[in-house]
N, C-alpha and C positions, 0 to 999 in steps of 0.2 A: 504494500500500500504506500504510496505517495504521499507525503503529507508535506505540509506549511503550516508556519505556525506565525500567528497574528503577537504584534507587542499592543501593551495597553498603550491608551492614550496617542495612537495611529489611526485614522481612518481608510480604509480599504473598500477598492472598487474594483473590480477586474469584469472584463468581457469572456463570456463564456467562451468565445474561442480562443482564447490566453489559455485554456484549462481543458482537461481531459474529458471525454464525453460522460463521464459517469462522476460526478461530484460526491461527498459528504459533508456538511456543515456543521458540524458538532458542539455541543454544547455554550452555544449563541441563548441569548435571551430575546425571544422570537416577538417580533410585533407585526399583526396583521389584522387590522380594523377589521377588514371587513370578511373576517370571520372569526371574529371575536377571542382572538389571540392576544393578552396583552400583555408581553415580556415574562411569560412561561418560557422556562429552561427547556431545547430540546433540538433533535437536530432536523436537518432538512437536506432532502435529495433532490438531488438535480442529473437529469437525464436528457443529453441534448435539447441545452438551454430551459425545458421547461423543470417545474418542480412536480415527484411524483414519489408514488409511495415510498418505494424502496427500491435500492441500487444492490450491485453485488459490491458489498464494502471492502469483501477481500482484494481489490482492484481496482477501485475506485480511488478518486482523486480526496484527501482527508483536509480540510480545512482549518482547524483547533480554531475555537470562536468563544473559547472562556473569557465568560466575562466580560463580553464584547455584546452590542444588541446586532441584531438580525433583522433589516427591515427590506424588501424589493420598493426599489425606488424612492427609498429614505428620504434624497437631498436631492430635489429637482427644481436647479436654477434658473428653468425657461418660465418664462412669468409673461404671459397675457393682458394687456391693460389698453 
């Protein structure tokens, strides 16, 4: 297994094709409004770009997300006015 490991107090973005076709996000504290996620510990899989149940972890790309939040599309500077 492949892994990366995130520092505190970094903020990280990467494009899915930066990264393996079979992701792990581990242990992020998950925020997803709209489905009523809010920074519940837990991990999240990514299978060609999209997020899905589950990956083969033995081979998949491992991301360490302690401690870090977990959001799709967090910080989006394009602003409409």
């Amino acid at each position: 297994m492949r892994s990366r490991w995130l520092q505190e107090s970094q903020v990280y973005s990467w494009e899915v094709s930066d990264l393996g076709s079979e992701i792990v996000v581990k242990n992020g504290f998950v925020f997803d409004p709209a489905n009523g996620i809010d920074g519940d510990r837990m991990d999240i899989f990514v299978r060609d770009g999209r997020i899905v149940e589950k990956v083969n972890e033995g081979t998949a790309e491992e991301i360490d997300a302690s401690g870090m939040f977990v959001m799709a599309g967090g910080v989006d500077i394009h602003n409409l006015t």
